[in-house]
C-alpha positions in Angstrom: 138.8 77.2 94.0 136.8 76.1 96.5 133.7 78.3 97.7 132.5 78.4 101.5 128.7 78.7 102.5 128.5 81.4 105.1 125.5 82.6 107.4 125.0 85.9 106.6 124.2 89.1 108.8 123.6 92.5 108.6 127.3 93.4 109.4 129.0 93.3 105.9 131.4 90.3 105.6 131.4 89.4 109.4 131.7 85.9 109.9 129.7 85.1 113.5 128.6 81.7 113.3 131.1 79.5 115.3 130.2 76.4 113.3 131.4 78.0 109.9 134.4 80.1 111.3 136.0 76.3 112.1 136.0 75.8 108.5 137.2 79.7 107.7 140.2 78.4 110.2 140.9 75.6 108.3 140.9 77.1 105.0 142.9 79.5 105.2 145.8 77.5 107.8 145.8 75.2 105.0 146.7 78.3 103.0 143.9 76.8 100.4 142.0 79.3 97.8 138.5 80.1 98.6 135.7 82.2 98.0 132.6 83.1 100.3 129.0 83.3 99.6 126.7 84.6 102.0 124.1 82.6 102.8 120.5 84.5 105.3 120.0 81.9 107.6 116.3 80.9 106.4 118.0 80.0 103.0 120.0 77.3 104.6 117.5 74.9 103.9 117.0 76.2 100.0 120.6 76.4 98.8 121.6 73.1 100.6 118.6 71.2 98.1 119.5 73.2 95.3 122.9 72.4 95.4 122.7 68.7 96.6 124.4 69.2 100.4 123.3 66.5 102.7 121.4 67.0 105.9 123.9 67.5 108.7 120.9 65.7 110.6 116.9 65.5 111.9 115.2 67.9 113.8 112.7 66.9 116.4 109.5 66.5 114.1 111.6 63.9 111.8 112.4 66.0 109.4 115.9 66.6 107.5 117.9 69.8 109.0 119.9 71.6 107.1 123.1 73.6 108.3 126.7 75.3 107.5 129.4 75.6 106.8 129.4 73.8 103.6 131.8 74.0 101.0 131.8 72.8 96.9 135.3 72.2 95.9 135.2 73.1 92.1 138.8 70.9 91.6 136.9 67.8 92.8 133.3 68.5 92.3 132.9 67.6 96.0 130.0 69.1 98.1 130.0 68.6 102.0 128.4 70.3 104.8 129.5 69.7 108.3 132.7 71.4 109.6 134.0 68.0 110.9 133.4 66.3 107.3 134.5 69.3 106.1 138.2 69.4 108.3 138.5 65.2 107.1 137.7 66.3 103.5 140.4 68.8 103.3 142.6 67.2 105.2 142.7 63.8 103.3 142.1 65.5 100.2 145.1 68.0 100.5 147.8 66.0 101.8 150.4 69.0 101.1 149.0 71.1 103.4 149.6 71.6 107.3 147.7 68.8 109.1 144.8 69.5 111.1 145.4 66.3 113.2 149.4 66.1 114.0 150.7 62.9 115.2 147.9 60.6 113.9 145.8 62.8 116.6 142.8 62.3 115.3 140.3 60.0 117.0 141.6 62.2 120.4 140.5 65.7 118.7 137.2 64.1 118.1 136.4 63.2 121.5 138.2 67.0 122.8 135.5 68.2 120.2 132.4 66.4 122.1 134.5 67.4 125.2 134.1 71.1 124.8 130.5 71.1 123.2 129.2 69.6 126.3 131.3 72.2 128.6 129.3 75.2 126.8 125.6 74.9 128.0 126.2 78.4 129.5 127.4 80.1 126.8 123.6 80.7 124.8 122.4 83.4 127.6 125.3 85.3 126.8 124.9 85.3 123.2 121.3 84.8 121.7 120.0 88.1 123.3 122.7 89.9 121.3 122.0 88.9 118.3 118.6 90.4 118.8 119.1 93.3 120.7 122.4 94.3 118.4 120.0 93.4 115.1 122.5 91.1 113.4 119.4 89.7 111.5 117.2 90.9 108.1 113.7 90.7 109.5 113.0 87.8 107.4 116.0 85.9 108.9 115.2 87.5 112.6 111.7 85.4 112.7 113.1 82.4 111.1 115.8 82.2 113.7 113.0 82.9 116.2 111.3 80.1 115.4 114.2 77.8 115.0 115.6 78.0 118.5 113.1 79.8 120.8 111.4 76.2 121.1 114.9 75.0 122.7 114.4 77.6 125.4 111.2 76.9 126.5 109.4 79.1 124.1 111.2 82.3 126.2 112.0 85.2 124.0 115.8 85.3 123.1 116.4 88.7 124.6 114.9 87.1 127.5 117.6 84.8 128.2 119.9 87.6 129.4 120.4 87.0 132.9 120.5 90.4 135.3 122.0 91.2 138.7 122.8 88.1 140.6 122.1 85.9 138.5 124.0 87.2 136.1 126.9 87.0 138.4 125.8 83.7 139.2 125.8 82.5 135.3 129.0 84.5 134.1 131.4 82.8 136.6 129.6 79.7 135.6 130.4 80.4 132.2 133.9 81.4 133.2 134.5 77.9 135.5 133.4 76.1 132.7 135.7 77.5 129.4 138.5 77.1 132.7 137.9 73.2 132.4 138.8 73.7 128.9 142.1 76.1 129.9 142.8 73.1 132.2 143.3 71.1 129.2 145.5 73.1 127.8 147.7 73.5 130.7 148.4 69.9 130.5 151.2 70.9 127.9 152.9 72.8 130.5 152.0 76.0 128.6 155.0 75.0 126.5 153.4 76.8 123.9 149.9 78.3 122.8 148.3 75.4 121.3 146.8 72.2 122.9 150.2 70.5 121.4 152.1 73.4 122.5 153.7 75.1 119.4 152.1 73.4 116.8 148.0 74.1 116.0 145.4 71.1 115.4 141.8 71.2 114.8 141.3 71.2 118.7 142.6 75.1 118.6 139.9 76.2 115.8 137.1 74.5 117.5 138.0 76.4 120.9 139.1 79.7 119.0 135.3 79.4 116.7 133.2 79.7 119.9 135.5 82.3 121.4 136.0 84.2 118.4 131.6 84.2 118.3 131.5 86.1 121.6 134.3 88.7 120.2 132.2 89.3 117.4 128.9 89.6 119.0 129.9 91.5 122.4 132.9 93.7 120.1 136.2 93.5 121.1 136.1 96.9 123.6 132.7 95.3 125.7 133.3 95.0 129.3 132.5 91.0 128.7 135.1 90.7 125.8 137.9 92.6 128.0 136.9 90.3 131.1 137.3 87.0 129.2 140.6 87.9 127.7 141.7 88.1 131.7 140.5 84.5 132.4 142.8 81.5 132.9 146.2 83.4 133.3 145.5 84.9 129.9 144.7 81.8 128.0 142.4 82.5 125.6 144.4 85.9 124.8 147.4 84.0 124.0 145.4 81.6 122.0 143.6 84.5 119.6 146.7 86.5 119.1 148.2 82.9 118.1 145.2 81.8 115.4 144.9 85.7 114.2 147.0 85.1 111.4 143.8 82.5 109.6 140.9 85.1 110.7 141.5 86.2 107.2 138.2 86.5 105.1 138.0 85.7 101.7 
C-alpha cells in the first residue's frame, strides 16, 4: 500500500492542488493501491520532518521548503516528495505497470514539463482570489497561505488579484493564448488521438490535465469560466478531461 500526502481543504475529499493531483494521476493509471491522508497546508512543513521527506527546495530567506505530494510506499519503506521524483519512483520501481514515459520519452516530458510551467504566469489571478473568496481554507490554513504567497504578489491581497472589466478581458484571452501554445503542441500529432502521443497517455497529459483539472475544481464545473475554457482550442482540453477521467478516482 502506498499512502499519498494531500493538501487538505474545507471541501471533504476534494483534491485542488495541481502539484498533488499529478501524482493522484499517476497512481491510479498505474492501477497501484493507495490511500490518502489529508494534510492543512500549514502542517506541510510538520509532517514532512516528522516523517523524514526532503525539502523539495529553499525559500527566499535560505531556509528549507517543504511541499506535496509526497508519498511513503509501505512495500519499500520509500519516502519521496516531489511529483516528478515521485512519477520516476513509481515508474522505475513498478516496471509492470503502464509507463509514464512511452518510447524512452523521458528527457522530452521533462523539458514539455518546464515548457508548460513557464506558459502559466497568468493563470494565479484567476485562481488565488477563489480560494479566498470560495473559503477553501480552515482559518489557521487561510493566514498561513496568506503569508506564504502574498509576498510573491507584491504584498497585494489575494482577492485582490482578480482582474475586473477590461482588464479582465485583457488577462483572460491572455490566459486563453497562452494554454493555446500548449494546444499547439498537441496538434502536432495531427489530433490523431487525445494525448500528446496521440492514443497512448504519458506524464505530459497529467501535468496539463493537474493545472486544468485545478481551475474545474476551484471555478466548479457549471461557472461561466469553466464552460468557456472547455470551448478553447477546437475543444482540446474537453477531449483531453473526458480522456484522463477514468484516473480522477480518489482513494
Amino acid at each position: 500500500m502506498i499512502i499519498l500526502y494531500d493538501i487538505s481543504c474545507t471541501r471533504h475529499n476534494t483534491a485542488w492542488s495541481p502539484s498533488t493531483w499529478k501524482t493522484r494521476y499517476v497512481l491510479n493509471y498505474k492501477g497501484l493501491s493507495y490511500r490518502t491522508e489529508w494534510v492543512e497546508f500549514a502542517d506541510i512543513e510538520a509532517l514532512s520532518i516528522k516523517h523524514g521527506f526532503a525539502p523539495s527546495g529553499k525559500r527566499a530567506d535560505g531556509s528549507p521548503r517543504y511541499t506535496l505530494p509526497a508519498i511513503y510506499d509501505e512495500s519499500t519503506g520509500a519516502k519521496i516528495a516531489d511529483s516528478s521524483l515521485i512519477a520516476d519512483y513509481l515508474e522505475a520501481t513498478y516496471l509492470d505497470t503502464p509507463s509514464l514515459y512511452p518510447h524512452n520519452t523521458r528527457a522530452l516530458q521533462a523539458a514539455y514539463e518546464a515548457a508548460v510551467l513557464a506558459h502559466l504566469d497568468a493563470i494565479h489571478q484567476f485562481t488565488a482570489p477563489y480560494l479566498m473568496t470560495k473559503k477553501y481554507f480552515t482559518p489557521k490554513t487561510e493566514e498561513y497561505y496568506r503569508k506564504f504567497r502574498e509576498p510573491a504578489f507584491g504584498g497585494k491581497r489575494l482577492e485582490d488579484l482578480l482582474p475586473f472589466g477590461a482588464e479582465r478581458v485583457k488577462q483572460w484571452e491572455r490566459l486563453k493564448n497562452d494554454i493555446g501554445k500548449i494546444a499547439a503542441w498537441y496538434d502536432k500529432n495531427d489530433r490523431k488521438g487525445s494525448f500528446l502521443l496521440g492514443e497512448t497517455p504519458s506524464w505530459a497529459d497529467f501535468v496539463a490535465a493537474s493545472f486544468l483539472v485545478w481551475l474545474r475544481v476551484i471555478w466548479g464545473e457549471e461557472s461561466e469560466e469553466w464552460k468557456d475554457l472547455e470551448t478553447w482550442h477546437n475543444g482540446r482540453w474537453k477531449k483531453l478531461f473526458a480522456a484522463v477521467k477514468k484516473y480522477e478516482a480518489m482513494a
